[in-house]
matplotlib code that plots the C-alpha trace (Angstrom):
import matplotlib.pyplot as plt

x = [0.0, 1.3, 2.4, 0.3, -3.6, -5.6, -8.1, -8.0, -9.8, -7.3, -4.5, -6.0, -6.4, -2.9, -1.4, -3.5, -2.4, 1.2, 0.9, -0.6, 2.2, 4.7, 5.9, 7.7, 9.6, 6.2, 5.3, 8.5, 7.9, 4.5, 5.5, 7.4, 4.8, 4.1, 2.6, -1.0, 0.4, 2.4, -0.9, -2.6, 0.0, 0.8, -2.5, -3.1, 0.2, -1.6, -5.1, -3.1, -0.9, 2.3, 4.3, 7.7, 6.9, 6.7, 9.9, 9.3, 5.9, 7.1, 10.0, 7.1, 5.8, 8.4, 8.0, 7.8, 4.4, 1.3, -0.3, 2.3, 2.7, -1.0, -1.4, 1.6, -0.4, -3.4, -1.7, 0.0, -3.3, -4.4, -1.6, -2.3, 1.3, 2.5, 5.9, 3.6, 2.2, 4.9, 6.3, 2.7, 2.5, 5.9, 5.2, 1.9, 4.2, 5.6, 2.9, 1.3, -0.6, -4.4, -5.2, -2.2, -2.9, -6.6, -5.0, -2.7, -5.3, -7.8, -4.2, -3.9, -7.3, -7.7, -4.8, -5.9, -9.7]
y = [0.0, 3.3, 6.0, 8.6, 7.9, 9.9, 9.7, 12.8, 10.6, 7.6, 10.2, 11.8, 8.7, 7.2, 10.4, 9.7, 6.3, 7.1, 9.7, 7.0, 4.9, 7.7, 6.6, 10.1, 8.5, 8.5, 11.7, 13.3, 11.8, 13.2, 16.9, 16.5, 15.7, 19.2, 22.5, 21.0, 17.8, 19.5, 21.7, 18.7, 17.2, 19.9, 20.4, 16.5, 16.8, 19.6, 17.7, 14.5, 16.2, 15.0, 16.8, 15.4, 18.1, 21.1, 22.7, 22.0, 23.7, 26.7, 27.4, 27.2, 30.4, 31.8, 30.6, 33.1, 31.0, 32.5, 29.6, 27.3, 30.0, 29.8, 26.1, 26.0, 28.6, 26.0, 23.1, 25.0, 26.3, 22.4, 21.1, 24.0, 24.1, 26.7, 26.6, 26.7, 30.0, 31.9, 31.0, 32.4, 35.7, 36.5, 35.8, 37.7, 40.7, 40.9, 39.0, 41.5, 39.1, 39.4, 35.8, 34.4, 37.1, 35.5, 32.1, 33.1, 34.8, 31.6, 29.5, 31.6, 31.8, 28.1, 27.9, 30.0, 29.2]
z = [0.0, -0.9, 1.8, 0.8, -0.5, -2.1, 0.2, 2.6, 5.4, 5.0, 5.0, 8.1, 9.7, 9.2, 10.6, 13.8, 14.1, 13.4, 16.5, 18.5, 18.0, 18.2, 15.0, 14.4, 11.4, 9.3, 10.4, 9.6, 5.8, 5.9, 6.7, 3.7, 1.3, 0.5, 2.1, 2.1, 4.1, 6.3, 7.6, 8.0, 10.0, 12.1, 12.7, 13.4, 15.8, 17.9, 18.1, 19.1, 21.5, 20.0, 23.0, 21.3, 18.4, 21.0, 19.4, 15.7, 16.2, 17.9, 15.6, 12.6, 14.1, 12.2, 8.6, 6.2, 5.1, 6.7, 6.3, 8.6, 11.2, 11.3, 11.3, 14.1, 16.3, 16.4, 17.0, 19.7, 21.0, 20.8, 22.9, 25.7, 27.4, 29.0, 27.5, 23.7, 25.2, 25.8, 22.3, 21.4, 23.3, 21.6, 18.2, 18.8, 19.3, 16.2, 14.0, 11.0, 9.8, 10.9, 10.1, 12.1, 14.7, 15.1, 15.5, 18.1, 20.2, 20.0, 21.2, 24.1, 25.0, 24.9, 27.5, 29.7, 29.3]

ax = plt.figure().add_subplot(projection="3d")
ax.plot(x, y, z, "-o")
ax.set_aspect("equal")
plt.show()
């Protein structure tokens, strides 16, 4: 069976497994599939609280891609650590983009809930 269906729910699904099993090697190939995989993944990483990806994620903030720093901020916001939300409240300093801005605010907010 190949790595990476087509099937977006298949996809989805093997990612969770994978953080399940803290099988790091297959996620590692999956956040190299591409910008739309990588989101995914990060994404899946937060929900799953994949704590071993702490530093990846908060070192994302600072892509020069919108849409990563964004998807980093809500995984971030998904694993709710307080180490995650200082990485937040700094990046929310400097941050000039609105839709990232948002995201960071919902992390934060979700932490301190």
């Amino acid at each position: 069976m190949a790595l990476f269906q087509k099937d977006p729910e298949k996809i989805e699904e093997k990612i969770r497994q994978a953080c399940d099993e803290r099988n790091e090697k297959y996620i590692d190939k999956c956040m190299k599939q591409g910008k739309a995989m990588l989101i995914k993944t990060v994404r899946i990483l937060g929900e799953e609280q994949m704590d071993s990806y702490l530093p990846r994620l908060c070192e994302m903030l600072d892509s020069p891609d919108v849409d990563k720093r964004t998807a980093a901020a809500y995984a971030l916001g998904e694993m709710r650590y307080s180490t995650a939300v200082t990485f937040l409240v700094r990046r929310l300093e400097t941050e000039e983009e609105p839709a990232v801005q948002d995201e960071i605010r919902k992390a934060i907010t979700k932490y301190r809930g």
